[in-house]
N, C-alpha and C positions, 0 to 999 in steps of 0.2 A: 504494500500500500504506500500510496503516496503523502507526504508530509500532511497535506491538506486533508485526505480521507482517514490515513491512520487518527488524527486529531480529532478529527470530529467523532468520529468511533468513541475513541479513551474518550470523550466528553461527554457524549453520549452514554456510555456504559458503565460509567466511575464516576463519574458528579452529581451527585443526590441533591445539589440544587437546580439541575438539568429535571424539567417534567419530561418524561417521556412520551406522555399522550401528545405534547406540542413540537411541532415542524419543527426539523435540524436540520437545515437547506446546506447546501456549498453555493456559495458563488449567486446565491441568489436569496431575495428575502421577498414574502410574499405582502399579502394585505390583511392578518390576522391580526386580533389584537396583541396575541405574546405567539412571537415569533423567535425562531434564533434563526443563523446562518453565520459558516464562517469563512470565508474570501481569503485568497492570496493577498498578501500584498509588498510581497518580494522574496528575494533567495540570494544569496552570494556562496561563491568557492573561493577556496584557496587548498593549493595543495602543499603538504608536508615536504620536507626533508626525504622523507620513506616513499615517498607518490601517493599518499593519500589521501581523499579527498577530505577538507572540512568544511562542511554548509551549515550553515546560516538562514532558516527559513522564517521569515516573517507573517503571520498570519493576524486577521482584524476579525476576533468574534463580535456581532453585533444581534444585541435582544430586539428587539419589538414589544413596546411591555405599555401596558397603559398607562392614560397620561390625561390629566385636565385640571381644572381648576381645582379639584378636592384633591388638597396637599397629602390624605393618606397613601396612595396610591402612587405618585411621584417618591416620596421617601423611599417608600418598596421597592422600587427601582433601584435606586441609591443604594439601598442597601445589598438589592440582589447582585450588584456589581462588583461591592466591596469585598462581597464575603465570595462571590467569586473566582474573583483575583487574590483573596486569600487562600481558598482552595488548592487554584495552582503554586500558590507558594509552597503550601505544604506538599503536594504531590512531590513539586520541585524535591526536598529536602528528604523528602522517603523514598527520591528515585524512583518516582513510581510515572512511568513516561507512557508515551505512545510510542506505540512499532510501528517503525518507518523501514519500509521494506531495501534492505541494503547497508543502513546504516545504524549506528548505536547511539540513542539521545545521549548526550552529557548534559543538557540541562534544559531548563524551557521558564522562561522568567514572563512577567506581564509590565506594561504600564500603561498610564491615563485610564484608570478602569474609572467606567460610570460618561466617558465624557459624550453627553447629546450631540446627536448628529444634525437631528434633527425632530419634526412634533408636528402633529396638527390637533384638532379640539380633541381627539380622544385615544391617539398612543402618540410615544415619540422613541428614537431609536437612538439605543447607546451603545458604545465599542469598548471593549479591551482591547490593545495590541499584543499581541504572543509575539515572544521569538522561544523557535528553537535550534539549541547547537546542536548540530549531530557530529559522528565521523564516519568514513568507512569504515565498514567489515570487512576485516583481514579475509581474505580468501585463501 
């Protein structure tokens, strides 16, 4: 699996603040009121001393989560993003990664969790940015 699909997998199947009854798109986010989807949004290599590759994948999970003038609901937002990107802190730290088919995560950090992308009267959509490092698998 690809950096993109192994991801959403491990999010999908390991984050208990991930609903499962609600859409986990790639690359696309629909018109539901709690939506996810998580999108590329970059990759770099460099190769070792040894010729191995090291990448660098960048990905943008973004909710779709309700949204209007009753400030309860905005918070829950807020919060759902915090403690999401808490989440992957911890994964981070118990190594507990996505299988990226070829290579072996060394780490997978977040930042700007929670930031609006954008809203209209009744959801608005927020992003975390992921990176994760991988290397090659020695063959």
């Amino acid at each position: 699996m690809n950096a993109l699909d192994a991801t959403r997998k491990w999010l999908r199947e390991e984050c208990p603040l991930i609903d499962k009854t609600d859409k986990f798109n790639a690359n696309y986010l629909g018109s539901q009121a709690t939506e996810y989807t998580l999108c590329t949004a970059g990759e770099s290599h460099r190769e070792d001393i040894l010729g191995m590759d090291h990448a660098t994948h960048q990905l943008t999970f973004v909710a779709q989560l309700p949204y209007g003038a009753a400030i309860k609901a905005n918070i829950a937002a807020a919060d759902f993003c915090a403690n999401l990107a808490a989440w992957i802190r911890g994964a981070n730290r118990a190594h507990n990664y996505p299988v990226i088919a070829g290579y072996e995560v060394e780490g997978i950090e977040t930042a700007n969790a929670g930031i609006p992308t954008g809203a209209d009267a009744n959801a608005a959509r927020y992003q975390i940015q992921i990176t994760i490092h991988t290397k090659e698998l020695e063959v």
